[in-house]
Legacy VTK file of the C-alpha trace (Angstrom):
# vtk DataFile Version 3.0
C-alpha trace
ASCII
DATASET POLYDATA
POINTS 337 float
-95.624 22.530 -9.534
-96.596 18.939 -10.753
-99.191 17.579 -9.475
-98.548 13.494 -8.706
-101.700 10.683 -8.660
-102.398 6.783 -9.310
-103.980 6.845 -12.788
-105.073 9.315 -15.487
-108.140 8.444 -17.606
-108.449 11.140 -20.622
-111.608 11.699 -21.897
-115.212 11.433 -19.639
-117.406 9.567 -22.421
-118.871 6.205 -21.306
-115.539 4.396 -22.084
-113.444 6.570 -19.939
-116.046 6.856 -16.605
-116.694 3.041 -17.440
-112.309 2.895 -16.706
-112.438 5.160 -13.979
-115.370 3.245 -12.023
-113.718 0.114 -13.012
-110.513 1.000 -11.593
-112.111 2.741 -8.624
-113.456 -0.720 -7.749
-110.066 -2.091 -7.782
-109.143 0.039 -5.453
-106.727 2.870 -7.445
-107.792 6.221 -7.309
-107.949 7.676 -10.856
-108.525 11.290 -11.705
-110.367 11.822 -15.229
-109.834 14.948 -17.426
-112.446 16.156 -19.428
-111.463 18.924 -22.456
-115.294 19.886 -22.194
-118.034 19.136 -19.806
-119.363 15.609 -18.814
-122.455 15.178 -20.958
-121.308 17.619 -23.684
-122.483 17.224 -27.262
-119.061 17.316 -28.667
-118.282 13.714 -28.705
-120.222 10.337 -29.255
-121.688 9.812 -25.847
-124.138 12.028 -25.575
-128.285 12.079 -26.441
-130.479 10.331 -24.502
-130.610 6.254 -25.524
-128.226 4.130 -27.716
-129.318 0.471 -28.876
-128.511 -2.248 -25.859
-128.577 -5.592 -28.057
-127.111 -8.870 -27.811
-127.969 -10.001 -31.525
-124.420 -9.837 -33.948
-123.634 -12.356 -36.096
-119.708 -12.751 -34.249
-120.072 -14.692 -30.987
-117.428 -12.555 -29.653
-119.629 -9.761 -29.619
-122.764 -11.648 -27.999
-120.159 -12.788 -25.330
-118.727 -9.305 -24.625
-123.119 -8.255 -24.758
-123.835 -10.854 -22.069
-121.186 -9.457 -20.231
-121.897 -5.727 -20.331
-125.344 -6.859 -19.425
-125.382 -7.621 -15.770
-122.468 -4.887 -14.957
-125.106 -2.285 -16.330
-127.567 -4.346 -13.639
-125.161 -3.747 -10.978
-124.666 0.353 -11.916
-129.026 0.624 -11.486
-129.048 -1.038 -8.466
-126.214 0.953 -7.350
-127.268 4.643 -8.905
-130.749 3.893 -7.875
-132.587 4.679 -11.377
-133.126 2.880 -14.230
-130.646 2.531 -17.174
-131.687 0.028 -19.629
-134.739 -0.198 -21.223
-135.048 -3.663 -22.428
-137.965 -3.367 -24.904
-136.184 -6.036 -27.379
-135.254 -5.585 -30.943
-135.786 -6.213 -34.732
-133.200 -7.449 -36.826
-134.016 -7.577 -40.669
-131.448 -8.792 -42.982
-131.553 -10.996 -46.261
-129.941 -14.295 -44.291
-131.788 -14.182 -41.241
-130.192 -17.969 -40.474
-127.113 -16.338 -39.913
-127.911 -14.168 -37.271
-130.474 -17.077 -35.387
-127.121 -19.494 -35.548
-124.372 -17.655 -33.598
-127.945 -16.608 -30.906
-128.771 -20.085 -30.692
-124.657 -21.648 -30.241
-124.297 -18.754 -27.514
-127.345 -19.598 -25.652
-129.437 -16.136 -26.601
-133.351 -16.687 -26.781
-134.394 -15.309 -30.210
-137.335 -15.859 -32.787
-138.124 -15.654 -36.580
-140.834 -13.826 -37.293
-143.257 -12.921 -40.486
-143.198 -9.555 -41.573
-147.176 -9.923 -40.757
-146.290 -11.186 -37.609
-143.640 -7.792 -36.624
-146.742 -5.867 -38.009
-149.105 -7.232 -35.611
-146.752 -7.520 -32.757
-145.184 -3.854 -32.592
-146.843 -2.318 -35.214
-143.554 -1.678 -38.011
-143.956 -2.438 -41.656
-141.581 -4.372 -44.049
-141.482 -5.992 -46.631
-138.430 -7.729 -45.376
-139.112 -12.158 -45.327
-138.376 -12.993 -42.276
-137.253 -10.496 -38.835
-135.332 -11.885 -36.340
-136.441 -10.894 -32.840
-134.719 -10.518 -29.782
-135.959 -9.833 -26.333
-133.036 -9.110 -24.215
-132.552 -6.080 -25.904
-133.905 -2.447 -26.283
-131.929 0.745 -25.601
-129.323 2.279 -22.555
-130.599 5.396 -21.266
-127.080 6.942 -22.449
-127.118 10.766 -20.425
-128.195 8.628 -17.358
-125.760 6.327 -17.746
-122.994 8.690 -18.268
-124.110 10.398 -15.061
-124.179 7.159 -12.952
-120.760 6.024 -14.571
-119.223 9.625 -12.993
-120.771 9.450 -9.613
-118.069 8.910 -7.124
-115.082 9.756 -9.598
-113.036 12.905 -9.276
-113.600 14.306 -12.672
-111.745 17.914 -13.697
-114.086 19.327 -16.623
-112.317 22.489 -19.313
-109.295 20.231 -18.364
-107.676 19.519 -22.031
-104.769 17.457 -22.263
-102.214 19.071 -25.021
-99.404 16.206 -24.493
-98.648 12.813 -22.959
-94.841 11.830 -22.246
-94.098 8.518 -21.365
-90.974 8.329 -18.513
-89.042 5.589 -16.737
-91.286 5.967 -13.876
-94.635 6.282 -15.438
-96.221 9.024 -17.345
-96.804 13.260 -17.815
-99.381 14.564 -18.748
-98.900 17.898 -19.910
-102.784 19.978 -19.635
-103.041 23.654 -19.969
-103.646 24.220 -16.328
-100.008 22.498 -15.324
-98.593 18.411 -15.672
-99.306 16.043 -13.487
-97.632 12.761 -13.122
-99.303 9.393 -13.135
-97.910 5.371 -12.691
-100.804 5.145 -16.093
-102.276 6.928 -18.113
-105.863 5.397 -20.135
-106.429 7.464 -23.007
-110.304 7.170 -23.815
-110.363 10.332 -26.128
-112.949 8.955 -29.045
-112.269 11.151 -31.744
-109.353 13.231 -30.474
-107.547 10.154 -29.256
-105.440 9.391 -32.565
-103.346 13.092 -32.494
-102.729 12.893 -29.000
-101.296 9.502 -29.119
-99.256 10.154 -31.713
-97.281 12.429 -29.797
-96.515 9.634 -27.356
-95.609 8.146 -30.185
-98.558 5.398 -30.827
-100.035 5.190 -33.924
-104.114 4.532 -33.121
-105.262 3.493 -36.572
-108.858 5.253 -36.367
-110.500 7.583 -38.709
-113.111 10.194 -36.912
-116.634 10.561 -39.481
-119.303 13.522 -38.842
-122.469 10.667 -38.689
-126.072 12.533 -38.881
-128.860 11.381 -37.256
-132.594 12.356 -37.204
-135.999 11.969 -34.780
-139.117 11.586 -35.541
-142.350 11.864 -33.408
-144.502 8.670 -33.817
-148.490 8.591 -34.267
-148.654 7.398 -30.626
-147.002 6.886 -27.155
-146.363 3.075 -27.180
-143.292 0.741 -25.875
-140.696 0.477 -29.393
-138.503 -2.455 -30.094
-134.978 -1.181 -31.492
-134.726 -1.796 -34.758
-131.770 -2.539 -37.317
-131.969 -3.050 -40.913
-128.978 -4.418 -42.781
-130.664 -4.358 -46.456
-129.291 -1.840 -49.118
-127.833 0.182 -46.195
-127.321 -0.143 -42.648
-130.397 1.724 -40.856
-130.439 1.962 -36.968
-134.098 3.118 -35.231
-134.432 3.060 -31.459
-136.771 4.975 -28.921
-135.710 8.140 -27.719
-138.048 9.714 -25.364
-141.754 9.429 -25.042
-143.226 9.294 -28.319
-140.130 9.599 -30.238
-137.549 7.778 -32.521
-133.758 8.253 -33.298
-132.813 7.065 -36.750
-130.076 6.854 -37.787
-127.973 5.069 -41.134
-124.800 3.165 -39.636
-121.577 4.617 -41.088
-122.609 7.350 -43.559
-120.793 10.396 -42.304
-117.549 11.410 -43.988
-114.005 11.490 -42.361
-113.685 14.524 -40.376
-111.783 17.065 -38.131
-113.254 16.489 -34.556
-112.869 20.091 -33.787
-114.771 21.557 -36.741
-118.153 22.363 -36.304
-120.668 19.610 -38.052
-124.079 20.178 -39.493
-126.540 17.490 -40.375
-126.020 15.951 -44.024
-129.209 16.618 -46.142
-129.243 13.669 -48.203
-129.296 11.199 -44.876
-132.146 13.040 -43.163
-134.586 12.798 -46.484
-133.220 8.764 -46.497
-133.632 8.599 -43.106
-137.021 9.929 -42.945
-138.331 8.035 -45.968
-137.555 4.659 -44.247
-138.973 6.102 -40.880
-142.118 6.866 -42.726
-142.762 3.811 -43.941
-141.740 1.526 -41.189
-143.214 3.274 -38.540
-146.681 4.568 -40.328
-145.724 8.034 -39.567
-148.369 11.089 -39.734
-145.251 13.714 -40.106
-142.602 12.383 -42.099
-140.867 15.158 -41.644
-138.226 15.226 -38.390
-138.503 16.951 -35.261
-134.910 17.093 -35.076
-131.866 16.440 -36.476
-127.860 16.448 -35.238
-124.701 15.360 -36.139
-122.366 12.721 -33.183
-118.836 11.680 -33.789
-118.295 8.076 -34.970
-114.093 6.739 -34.283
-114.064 4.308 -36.922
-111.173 0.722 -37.404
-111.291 -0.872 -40.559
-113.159 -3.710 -39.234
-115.405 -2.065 -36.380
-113.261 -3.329 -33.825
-111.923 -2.103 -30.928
-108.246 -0.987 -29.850
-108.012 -2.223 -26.026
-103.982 -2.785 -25.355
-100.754 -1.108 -23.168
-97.914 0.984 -24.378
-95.896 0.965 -21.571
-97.569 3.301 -19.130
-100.299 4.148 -21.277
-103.365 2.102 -22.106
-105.215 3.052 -24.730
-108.799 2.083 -25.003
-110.618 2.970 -28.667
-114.161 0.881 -27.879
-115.715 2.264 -30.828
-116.645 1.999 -34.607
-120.223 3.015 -33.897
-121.146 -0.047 -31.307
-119.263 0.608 -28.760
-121.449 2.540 -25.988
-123.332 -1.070 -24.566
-120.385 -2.974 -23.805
-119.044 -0.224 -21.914
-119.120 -1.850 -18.546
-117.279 -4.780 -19.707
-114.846 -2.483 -21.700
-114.009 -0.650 -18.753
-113.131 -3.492 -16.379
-110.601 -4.761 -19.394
-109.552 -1.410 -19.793
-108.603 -1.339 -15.476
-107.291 -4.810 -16.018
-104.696 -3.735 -18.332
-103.883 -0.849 -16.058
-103.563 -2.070 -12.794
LINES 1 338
337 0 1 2 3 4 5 6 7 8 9 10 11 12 13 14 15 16 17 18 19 20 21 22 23 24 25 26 27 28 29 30 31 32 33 34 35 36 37 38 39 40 41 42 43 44 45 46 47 48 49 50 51 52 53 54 55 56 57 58 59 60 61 62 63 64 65 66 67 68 69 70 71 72 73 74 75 76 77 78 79 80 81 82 83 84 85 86 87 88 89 90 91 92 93 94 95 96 97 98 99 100 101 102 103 104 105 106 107 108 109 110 111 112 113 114 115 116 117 118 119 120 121 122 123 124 125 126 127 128 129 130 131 132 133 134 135 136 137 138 139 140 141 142 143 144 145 146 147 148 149 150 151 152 153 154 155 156 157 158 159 160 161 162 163 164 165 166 167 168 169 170 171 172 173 174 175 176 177 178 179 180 181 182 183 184 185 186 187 188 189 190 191 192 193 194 195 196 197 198 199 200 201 202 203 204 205 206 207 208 209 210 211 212 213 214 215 216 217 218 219 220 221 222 223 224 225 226 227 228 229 230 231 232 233 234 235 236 237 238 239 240 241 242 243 244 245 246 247 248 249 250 251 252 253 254 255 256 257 258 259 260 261 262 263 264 265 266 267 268 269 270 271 272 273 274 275 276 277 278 279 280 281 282 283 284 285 286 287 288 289 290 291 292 293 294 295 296 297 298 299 300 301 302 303 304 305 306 307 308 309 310 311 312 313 314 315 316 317 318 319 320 321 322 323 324 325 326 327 328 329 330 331 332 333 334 335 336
């Protein structure tokens, strides 16, 4: 028997719960399949923070920041917890000017600092000229956010989607429990989304990469900026729990087969840790942990929002993608509905 609804959303990461409340709020009804669990460690939405910032040097990203910004407002007040931690960030980079430019033309408060001055203030060492700090900033508290994003939404978990078939009248999608027919289907799959689109025939140009990423257990309990380094290599560092730090180095991870099974890459946790040790004075340099996440990569870092017929596809992703999810989402249910 097939089983008839309003809209399909495939996948339950951030982007897909972000379409689902989106176009729950616009008053369609969607049903969102999930091949695993919400919250499993399979994908790229999982772990406990990822870096909230407003500080790129492309204005369109700043704008789409801004945006995201008060929608994840609206979700706390609405979930009743908190899900940004707005402790601000460190941006180090060899042209500093850049960065303070596009902040200043969009209207973003920011502030050059001394690398004596980021010392004093928060307690990091470089050796980097000038930092560029940023106050609206900090981390998402990613697991709660997921969990607030799902309230509400009729999600089916173990509920894989094998094959989407665009019709006259809409769309099938064929799962292993039985088809059910939708008016559209959003397809927010991450790292799986490529194959199955391209048996709808839609090429999603994306490569999936294995990224690892390690923690560290600082000297003391204290409030951490997020941090981002652009010299030599791209280096991430955010809080991640009481007393710890995630670290991480931006697009490292080789192409990879989303259903394999990943382990951490050696090399990156011994870079990893010797930039952790130095920046943030630690005792240990050794990690506490390590673990590999799933990184859907463009050639440019940006995203694949658009319609093919009845099915919208939304690829928010590249690494950056979890902060604007709010804003993705209502593009995502705009393009839908």
């Amino acid at each position: 028997m097939v089983q008839k609804t309003d809209v399909v959303v495939v996948g339950a990461g951030v982007m897909g719960l972000a379409a689902g409340r989106a176009l729950a709020k616009a008053g369609r009804e969607p049903v969102v399949l999930e091949q695993f669990r919400v919250g499993h460690a399979h994908g790229s939405s999982h772990g406990a923070t990822r870096i909230f910032r407003l500080a790129y040097e492309e204005p369109e990203w700043v704008r789409l920041a801004q945006e995201a910004l008060p929608l994840w407002r609206e979700l706390e007040a609405e979930s009743g917890e908190p899900l940004l931690e707005l402790t601000g960030l460190i941006d180090l980079s060899d042209d500093p000017e850049r960065l303070t430019r596009t902040l200043d033309a969009t209207g973003t408060a920011n502030e050059l600092l001394t690398a004596g001055e980021v010392e004093h203030r928060f307690g990091l060492v470089t050796d980097c000229y000038k930092a560029v700090w940023q106050a609206d900033a900090g981390v998402v508290l990613a697991d709660q956010a997921v969990r607030a994003l799902a309230a509400g939404l009729e999600v089916r978990e173990d509920a894989r989607v094998t094959a989407l078939v665009p019709r006259r009248d809409g769309v099938r999608v064929e799962t292993e429990e039985g088809p059910i027919d939708a008016d559209v289907a959003v397809v927010a799959a991450g790292a799986w989304a490529r194959r199955l689109l391209a048996h709808a025939g839609i090429d999603l140009p994306v490569t999936p990469t294995r990224e690892t990423v390690a923690y560290f257990r600082l000297p003391e309990e204290r409030a951490l900026p997020s941090v981002i380094d652009y010299r030599h290599r791209v280096i991430y560092a955010l809080a991640s729990g009481p007393g710890t730090v995630k670290v991480g180095v931006h697009h490292s991870g080789p192409p990879t087969d989303p259903e394999a099974t990943g382990v951490p890459d050696d090399a990156i946790v011994r870079f990893a840790s010797d930039w952790a040790a130095r920046t943030f004075q630690l005792a240990d340099p050794g990690p506490v942990a390590v673990e590999t996440c799933l990184y859907t990569n463009t050639s440019d870092e940006r995203f694949v929002v658009e319609r093919h017929g009845p099915i919208v596809v939304c690829s928010a992703c590249s690494g950056h993608g979890f902060k604007f999810a709010p804003a993705v989402g209502r593009q995502v249910a705009q393009l839908a509905t």
